[in-house]
FIGUGU-114912 format. One record per residue (C-alpha): residue number from 1; x negated, y, z. Coordinates in pm, 1 decimal. Example, Ala and Ser with C-alpha at 12.3 -4.5 7.8 and 13.67 -1.06 7.14 Angstrom:
# residues 2
+-----+----------+----------+----------+
!   n !       xx !       yy !       zz !
+-----+----------+----------+----------+
!   1 !  -1230.0 !   -450.0 !    780.0 !
!   2 !  -1367.0 !   -106.0 !    714.0 !
+-----+----------+----------+----------+
END
This chain:
# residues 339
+-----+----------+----------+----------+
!   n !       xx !       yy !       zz !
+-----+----------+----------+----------+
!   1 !  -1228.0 !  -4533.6 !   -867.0 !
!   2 !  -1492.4 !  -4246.8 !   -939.8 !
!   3 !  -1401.2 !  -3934.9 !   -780.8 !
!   4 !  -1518.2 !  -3558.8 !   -903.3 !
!   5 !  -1370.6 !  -3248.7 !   -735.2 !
!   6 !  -1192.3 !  -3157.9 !  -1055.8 !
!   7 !   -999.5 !  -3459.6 !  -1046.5 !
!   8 !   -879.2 !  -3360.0 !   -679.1 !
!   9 !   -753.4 !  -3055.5 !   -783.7 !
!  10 !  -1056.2 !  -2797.8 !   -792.6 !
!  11 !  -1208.6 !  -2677.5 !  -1148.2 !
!  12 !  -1556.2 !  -2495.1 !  -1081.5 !
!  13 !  -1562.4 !  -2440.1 !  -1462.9 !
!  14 !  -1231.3 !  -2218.5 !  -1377.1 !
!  15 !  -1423.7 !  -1998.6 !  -1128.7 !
!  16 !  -1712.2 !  -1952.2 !  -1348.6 !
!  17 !  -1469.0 !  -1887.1 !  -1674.8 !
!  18 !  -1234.2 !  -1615.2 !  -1379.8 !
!  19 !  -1582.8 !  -1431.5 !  -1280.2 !
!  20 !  -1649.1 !  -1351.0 !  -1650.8 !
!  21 !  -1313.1 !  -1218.3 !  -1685.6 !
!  22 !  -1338.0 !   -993.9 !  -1419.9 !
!  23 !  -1644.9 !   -904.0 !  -1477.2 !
!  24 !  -1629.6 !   -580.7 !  -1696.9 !
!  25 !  -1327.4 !   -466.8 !  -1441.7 !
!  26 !  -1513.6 !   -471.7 !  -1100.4 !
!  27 !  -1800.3 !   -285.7 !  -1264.6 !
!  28 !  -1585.4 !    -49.8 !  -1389.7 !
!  29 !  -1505.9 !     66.4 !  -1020.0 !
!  30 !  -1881.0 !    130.5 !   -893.2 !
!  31 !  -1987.1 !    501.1 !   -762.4 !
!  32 !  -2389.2 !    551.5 !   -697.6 !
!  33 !  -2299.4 !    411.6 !   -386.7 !
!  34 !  -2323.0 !     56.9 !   -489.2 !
!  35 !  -2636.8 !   -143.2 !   -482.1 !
!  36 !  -2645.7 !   -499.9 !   -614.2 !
!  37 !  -2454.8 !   -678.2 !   -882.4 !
!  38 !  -2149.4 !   -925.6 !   -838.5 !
!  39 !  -2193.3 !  -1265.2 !   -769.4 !
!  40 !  -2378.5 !  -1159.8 !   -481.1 !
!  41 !  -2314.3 !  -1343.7 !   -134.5 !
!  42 !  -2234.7 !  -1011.7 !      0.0 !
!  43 !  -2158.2 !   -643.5 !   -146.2 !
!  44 !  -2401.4 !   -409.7 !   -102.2 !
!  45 !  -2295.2 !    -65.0 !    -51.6 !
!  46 !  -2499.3 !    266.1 !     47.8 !
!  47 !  -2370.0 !    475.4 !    355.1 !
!  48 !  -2349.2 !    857.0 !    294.4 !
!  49 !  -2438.6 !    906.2 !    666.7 !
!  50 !  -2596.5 !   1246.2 !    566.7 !
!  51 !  -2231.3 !   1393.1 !    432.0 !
!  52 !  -2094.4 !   1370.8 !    764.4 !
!  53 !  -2182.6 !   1530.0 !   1083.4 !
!  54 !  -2034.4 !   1212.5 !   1331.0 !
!  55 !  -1914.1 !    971.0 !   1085.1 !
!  56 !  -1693.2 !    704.9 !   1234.5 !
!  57 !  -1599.0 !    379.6 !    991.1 !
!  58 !  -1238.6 !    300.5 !    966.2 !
!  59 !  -1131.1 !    -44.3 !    826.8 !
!  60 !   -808.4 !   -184.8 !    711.7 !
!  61 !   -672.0 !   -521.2 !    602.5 !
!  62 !   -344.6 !   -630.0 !    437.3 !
!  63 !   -154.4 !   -797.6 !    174.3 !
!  64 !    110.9 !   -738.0 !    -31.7 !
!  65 !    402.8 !   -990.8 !     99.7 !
!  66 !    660.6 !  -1184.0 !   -107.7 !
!  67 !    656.4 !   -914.3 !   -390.1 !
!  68 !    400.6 !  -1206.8 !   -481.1 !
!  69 !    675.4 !  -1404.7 !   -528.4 !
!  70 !    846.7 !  -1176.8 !   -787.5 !
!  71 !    487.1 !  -1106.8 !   -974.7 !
!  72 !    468.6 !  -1496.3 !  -1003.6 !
!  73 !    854.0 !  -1542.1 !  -1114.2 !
!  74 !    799.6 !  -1284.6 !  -1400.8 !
!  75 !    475.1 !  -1347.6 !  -1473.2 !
!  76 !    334.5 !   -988.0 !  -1392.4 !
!  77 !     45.1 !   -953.8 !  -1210.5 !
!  78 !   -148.5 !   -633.1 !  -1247.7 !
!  79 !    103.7 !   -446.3 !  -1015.9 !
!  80 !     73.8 !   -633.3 !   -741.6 !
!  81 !   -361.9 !   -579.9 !   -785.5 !
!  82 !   -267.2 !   -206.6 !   -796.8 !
!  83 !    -20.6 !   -221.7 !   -472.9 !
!  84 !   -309.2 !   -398.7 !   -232.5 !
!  85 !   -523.9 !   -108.1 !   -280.7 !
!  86 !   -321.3 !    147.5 !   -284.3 !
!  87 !   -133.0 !     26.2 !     84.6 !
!  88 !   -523.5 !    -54.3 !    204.6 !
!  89 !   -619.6 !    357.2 !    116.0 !
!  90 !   -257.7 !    451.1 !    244.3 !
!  91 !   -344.2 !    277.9 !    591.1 !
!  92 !   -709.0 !    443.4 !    619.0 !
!  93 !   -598.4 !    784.9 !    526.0 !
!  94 !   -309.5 !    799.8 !    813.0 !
!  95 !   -644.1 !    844.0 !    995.4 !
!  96 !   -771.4 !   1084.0 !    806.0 !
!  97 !  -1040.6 !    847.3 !    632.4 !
!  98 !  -1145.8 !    845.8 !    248.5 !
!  99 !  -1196.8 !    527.7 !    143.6 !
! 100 !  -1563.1 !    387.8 !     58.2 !
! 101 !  -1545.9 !      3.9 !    -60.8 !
! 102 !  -1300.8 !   -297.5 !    -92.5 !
! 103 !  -1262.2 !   -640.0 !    -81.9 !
! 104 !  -1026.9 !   -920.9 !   -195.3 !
! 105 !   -904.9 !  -1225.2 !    -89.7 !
! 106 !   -714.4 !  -1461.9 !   -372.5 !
! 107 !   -590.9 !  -1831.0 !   -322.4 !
! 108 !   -406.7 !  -2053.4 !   -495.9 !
! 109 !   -347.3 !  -2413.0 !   -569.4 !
! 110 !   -471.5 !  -2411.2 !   -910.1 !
! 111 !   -685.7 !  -2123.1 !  -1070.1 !
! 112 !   -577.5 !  -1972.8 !  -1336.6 !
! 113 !   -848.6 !  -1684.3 !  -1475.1 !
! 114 !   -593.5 !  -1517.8 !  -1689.4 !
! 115 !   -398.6 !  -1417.9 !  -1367.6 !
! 116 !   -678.4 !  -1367.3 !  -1176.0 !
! 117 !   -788.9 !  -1099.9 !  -1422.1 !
! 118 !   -495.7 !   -920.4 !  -1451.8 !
! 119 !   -476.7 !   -903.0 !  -1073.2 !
! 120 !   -822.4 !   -740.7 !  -1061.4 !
! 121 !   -736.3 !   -537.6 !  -1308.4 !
! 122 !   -487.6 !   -362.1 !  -1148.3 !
! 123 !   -708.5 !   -384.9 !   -863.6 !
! 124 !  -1008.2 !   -178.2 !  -1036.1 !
! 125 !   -745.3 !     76.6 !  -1171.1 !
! 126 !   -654.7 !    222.7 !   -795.4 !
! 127 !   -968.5 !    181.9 !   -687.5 !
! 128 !  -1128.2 !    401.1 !   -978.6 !
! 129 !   -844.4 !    664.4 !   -943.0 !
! 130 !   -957.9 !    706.7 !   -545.7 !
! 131 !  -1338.7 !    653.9 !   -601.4 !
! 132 !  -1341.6 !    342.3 !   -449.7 !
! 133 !  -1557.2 !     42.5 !   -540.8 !
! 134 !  -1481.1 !   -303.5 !   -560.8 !
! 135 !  -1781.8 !   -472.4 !   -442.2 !
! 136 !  -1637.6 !   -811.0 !   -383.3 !
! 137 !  -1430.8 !  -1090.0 !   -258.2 !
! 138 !  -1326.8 !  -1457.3 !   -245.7 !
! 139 !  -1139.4 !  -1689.7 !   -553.8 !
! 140 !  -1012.7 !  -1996.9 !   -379.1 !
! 141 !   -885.1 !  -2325.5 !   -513.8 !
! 142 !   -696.9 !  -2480.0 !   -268.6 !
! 143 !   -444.2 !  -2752.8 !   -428.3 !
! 144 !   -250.9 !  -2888.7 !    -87.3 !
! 145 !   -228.6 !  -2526.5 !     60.8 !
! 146 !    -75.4 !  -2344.1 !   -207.4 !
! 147 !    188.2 !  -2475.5 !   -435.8 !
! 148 !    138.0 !  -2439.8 !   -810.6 !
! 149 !    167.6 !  -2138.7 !   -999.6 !
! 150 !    145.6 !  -1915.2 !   -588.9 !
! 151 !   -131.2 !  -1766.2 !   -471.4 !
! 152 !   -193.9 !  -1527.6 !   -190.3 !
! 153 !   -368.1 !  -1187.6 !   -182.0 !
! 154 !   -494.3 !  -1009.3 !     60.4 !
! 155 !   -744.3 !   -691.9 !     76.9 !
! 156 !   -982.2 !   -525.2 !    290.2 !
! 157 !  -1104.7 !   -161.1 !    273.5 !
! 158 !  -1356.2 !    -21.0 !    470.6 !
! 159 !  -1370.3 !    381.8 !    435.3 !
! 160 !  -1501.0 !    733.2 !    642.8 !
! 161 !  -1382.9 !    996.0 !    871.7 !
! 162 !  -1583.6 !   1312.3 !   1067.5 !
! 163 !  -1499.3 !   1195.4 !   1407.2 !
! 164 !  -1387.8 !   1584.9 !   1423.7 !
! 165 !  -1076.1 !   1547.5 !   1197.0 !
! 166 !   -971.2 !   1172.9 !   1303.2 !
! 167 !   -585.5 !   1187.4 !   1241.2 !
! 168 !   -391.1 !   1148.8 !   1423.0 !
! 169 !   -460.4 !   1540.6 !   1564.6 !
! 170 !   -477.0 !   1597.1 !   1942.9 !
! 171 !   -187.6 !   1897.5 !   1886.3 !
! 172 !     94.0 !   1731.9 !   1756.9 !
! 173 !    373.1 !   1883.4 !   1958.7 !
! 174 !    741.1 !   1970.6 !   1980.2 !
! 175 !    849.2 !   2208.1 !   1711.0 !
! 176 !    651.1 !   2065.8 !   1440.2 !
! 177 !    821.1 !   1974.5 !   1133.5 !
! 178 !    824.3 !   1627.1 !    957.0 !
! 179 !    769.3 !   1609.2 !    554.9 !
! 180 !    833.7 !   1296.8 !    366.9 !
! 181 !    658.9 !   1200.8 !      5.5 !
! 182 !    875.5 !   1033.5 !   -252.7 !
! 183 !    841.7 !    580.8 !   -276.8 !
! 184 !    888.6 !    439.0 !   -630.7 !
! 185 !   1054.2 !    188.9 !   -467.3 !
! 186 !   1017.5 !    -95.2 !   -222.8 !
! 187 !    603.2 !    -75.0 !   -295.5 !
! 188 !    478.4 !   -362.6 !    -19.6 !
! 189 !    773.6 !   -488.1 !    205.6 !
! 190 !   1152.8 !   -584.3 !    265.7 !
! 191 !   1104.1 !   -878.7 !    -45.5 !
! 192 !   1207.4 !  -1158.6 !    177.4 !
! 193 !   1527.6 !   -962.3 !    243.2 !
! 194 !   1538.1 !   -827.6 !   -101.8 !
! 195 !   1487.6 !  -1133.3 !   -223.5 !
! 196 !   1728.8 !  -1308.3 !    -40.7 !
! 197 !   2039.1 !  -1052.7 !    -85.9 !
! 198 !   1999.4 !  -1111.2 !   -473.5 !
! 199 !   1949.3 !  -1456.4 !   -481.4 !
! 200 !   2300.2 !  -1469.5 !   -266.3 !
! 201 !   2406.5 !  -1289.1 !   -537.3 !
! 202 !   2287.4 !  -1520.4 !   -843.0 !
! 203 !   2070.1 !  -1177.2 !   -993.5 !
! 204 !   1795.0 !  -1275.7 !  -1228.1 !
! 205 !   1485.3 !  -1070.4 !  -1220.5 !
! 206 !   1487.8 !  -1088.9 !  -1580.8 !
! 207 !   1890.5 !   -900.2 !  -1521.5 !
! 208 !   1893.2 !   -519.6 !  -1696.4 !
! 209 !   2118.8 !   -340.2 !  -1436.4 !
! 210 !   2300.1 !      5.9 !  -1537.1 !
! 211 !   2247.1 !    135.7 !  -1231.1 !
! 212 !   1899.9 !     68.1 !  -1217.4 !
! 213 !   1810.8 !    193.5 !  -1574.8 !
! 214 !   1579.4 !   -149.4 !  -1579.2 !
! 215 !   1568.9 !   -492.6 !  -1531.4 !
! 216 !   1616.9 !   -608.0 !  -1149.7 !
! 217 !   1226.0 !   -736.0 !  -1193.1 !
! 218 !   1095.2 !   -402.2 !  -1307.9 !
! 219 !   1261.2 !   -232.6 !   -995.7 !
! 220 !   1101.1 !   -442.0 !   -768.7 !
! 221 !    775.7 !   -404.6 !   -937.0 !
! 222 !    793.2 !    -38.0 !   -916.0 !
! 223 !    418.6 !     26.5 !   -779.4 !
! 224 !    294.2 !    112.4 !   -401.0 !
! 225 !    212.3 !    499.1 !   -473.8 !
! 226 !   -152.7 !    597.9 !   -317.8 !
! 227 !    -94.9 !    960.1 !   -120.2 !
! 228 !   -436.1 !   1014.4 !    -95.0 !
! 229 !   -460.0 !   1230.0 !   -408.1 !
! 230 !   -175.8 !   1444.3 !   -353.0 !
! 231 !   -245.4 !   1517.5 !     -6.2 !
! 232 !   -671.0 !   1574.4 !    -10.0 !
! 233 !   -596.2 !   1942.9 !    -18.4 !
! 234 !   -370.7 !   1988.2 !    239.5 !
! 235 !   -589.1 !   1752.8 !    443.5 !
! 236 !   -903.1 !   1934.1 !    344.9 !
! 237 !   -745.3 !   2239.0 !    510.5 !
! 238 !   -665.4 !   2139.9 !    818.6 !
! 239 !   -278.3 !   2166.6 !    755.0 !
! 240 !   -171.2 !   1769.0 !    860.4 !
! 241 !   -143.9 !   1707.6 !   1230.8 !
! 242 !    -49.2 !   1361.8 !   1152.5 !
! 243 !     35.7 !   1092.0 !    851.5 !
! 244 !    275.9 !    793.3 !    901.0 !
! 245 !    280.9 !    538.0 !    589.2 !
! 246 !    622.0 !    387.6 !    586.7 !
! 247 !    546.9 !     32.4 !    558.5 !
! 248 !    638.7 !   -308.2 !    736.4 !
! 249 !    942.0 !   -167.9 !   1049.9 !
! 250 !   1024.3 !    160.6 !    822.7 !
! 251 !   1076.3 !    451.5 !   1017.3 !
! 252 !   1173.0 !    328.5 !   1351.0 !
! 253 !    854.6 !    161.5 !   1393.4 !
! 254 !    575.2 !    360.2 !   1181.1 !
! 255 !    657.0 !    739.4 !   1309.4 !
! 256 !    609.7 !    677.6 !   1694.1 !
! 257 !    258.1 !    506.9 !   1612.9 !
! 258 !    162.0 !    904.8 !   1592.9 !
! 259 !    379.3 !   1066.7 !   1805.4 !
! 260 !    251.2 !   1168.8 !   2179.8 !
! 261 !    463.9 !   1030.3 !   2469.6 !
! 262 !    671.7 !   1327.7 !   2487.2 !
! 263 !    782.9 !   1349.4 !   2161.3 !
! 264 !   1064.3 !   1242.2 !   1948.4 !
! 265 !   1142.4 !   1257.3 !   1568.6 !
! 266 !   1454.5 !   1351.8 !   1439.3 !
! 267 !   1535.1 !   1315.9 !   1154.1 !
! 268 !   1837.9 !   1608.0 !   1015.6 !
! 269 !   1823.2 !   1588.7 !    654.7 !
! 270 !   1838.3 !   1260.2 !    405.2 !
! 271 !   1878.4 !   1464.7 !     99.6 !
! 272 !   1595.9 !   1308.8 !   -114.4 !
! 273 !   1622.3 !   1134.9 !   -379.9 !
! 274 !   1670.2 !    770.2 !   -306.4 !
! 275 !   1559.2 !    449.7 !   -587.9 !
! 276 !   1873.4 !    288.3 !   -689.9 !
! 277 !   1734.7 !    -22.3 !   -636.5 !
! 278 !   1769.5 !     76.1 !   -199.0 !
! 279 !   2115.7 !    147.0 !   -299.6 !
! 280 !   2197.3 !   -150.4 !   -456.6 !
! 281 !   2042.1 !   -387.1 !   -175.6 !
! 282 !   2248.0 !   -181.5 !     77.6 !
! 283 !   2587.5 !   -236.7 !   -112.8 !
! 284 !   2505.3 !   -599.0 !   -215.9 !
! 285 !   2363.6 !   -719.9 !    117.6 !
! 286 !   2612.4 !   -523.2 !    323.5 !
! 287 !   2364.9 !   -373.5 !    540.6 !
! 288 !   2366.6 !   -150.2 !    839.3 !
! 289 !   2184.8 !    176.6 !    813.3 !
! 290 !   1980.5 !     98.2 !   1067.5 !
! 291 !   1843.1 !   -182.8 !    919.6 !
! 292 !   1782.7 !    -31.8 !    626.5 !
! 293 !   1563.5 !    230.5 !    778.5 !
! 294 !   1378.8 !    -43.1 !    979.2 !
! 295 !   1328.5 !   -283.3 !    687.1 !
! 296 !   1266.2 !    -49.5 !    423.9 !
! 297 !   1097.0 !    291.7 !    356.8 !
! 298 !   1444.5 !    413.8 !    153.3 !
! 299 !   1253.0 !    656.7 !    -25.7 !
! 300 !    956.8 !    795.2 !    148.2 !
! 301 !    656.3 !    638.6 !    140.7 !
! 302 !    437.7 !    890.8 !    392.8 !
! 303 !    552.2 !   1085.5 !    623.0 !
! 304 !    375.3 !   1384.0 !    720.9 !
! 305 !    328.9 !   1618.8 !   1072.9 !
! 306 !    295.8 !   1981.7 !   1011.4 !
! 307 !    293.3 !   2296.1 !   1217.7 !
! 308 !    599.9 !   2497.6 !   1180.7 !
! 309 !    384.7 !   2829.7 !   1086.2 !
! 310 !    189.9 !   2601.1 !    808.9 !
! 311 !    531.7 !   2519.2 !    590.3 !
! 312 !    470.6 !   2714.3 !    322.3 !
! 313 !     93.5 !   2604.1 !    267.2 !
! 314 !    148.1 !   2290.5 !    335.0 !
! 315 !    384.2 !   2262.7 !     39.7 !
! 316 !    169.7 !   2533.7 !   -201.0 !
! 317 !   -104.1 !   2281.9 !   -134.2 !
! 318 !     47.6 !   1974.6 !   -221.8 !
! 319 !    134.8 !   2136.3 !   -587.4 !
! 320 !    390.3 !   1995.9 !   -779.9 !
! 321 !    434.1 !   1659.0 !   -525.7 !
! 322 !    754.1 !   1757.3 !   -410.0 !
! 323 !    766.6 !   1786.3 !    -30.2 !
! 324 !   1134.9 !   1716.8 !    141.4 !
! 325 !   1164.7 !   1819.2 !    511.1 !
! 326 !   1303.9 !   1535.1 !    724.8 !
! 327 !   1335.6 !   1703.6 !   1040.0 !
! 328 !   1108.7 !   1837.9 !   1336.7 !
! 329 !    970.2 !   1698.4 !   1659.6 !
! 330 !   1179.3 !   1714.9 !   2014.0 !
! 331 !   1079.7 !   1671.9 !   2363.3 !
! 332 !   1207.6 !   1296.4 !   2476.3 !
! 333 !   1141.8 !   1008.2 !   2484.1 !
! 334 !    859.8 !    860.7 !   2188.4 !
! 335 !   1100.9 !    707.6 !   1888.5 !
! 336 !   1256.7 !    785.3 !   1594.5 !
! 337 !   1655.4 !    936.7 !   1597.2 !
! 338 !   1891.2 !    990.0 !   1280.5 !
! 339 !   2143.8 !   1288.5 !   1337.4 !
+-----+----------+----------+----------+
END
């Protein structure tokens, strides 16, 4: 028997026909920065060393979990494009860092260009909305590691800081009050749990739910929001001591990353507005509060450190991004504590 490597499971004719399609998209994302054209072994990208007085480099990877697994199921895959950047610039800017270039990762077991596009798509669309290019990445075919119809995605951003306003700030103290910025929903974690609870359940993605005001699929697509529009002013001033994205270990987990040793959060107030799809996991999956705040950001996407005496600008500078005071920093021990 003649073998070819189509006929073990990889189509080169599939790359070629995916590059084409994504062609126009990745383009679409390039500043003056960029030098170089894709298909290139490596993006080329041109530092603006003379913008900064001590630049430092800050670089991120991640992926976006088993919300894969729901993109796949309903055959949706821009969102998910859209999510990997927008956690990436979420987990550079908790260091005060504005994001330069990114890169993807995408595997699979067979290539399909169609989703690959729409993928990249959503991909361009948050980069272009933070001024971030796209100036590469990696399409694998890898029938035997993934299973048909999966695929994997994963992201790397590489962005810039003024060594003088690195975040978290040196100050961040007892007394200082705790902000949180509104989630559209479960953006990048808690879908193994998610999914499990509803699968218990026998709920279809494809399910409209009253209390939802969607289908069950549409809530869990709900988009990873990117805070680092909404905050560049308050940032710009000088008013955040500190930024906490709410990702993977929720709020017991992501808060004390910023937090000095002597300081604790606590949190007084959960009067914002909560999706009804955190709601519905809760009741469905029976689960402690504590988990909930562990697994899941219930909410708030970003939390944010402020001076007392800054309040009021710090709100009048995030304009109409509602702002909803947690609580405030104690002396203690470093964690996170619901009253």
């Amino acid at each position: 028997m003649s073998f070819t490597y189509q006929n073990a499971g990889v189509n080169i004719d599939a790359g070629l026909e995916t590059v084409q399609r994504i062609k126009q998209h990745v383009k679409s994302t390039y500043t003056p920065a960029v030098r170089g054209d894709l298909g290139s072994f490596g993006g080329l990208f041109a530092f603006p060393a003379g913008e900064y007085e001590r630049p430092i480099l800050v670089a991120s990877t991640d992926g976006v979990g088993t919300k894969l697994k729901v993109a796949v199921a309903i055959g949706k895959h821009d969102s998910v494009g859209y999510d990997l950047v927008a956690h990436c610039i979420n987990d550079i800017l908790v260091q005060g860092a504005k994001p330069l270039f990114f890169l993807d990762y995408f595997g699979t077991g067979k290539l399909d260009p169609a989703v690959v596009e729409q993928v990249v798509k959503g991909m361009s669309l948050c980069c272009r909305e933070n001024g971030c290019a796209l100036i590469g990445g990696e399409t694998a075919e890898m029938p035997g590691v993934y299973g048909m119809g999966d695929y994997d995605l994963v992201g790397t951003i590489v962005g810039v800081v003024d060594e003088g306003k690195i975040l978290p700030r040196t100050g961040i103290k007892a007394g200082d009050l705790l902000f949180g910025l509104g989630s559209l929903g479960l953006h990048t974690n808690g879908y193994s749990l998610a999914r499990k609870i509803l699968e218990a359940h026998n709920i279809r993605y494809e399910e409209y739910r009253e209390e939802l005001g969607c289908t069950v699929g549409e809530a869990l697509l709900a988009n990873h929001r990117c805070y680092a529009p909404v905050l560049a002013k308050a940032m710009a001033t000088g008013l955040v001591k500190g930024l906490a994205h709410i990702t993977g270990g929720g709020f017991y987990d992501n808060i004390p990353r910023i937090l000095p040793e002597n300081c604790r959060a606590l949190i007084t107030n959960r009067n914002w507005p909560v999706p009804p799809i955190f709601t519905m996991l809760e009741r469905l999956g029976e689960l402690e509060a504590a988990e909930c705040y562990r697994v899941f950001n219930m909410g708030i996407g970003m939390v944010c450190v402020v001076a007392a005496e800054d309040r009021e600008s710090f709100i009048a500078a995030l304009g109409d991004e509602p702002a909803y005071l947690l609580g405030h920093l104690a002396p203690g021990e470093r964690g996170v504590e619901f009253l």
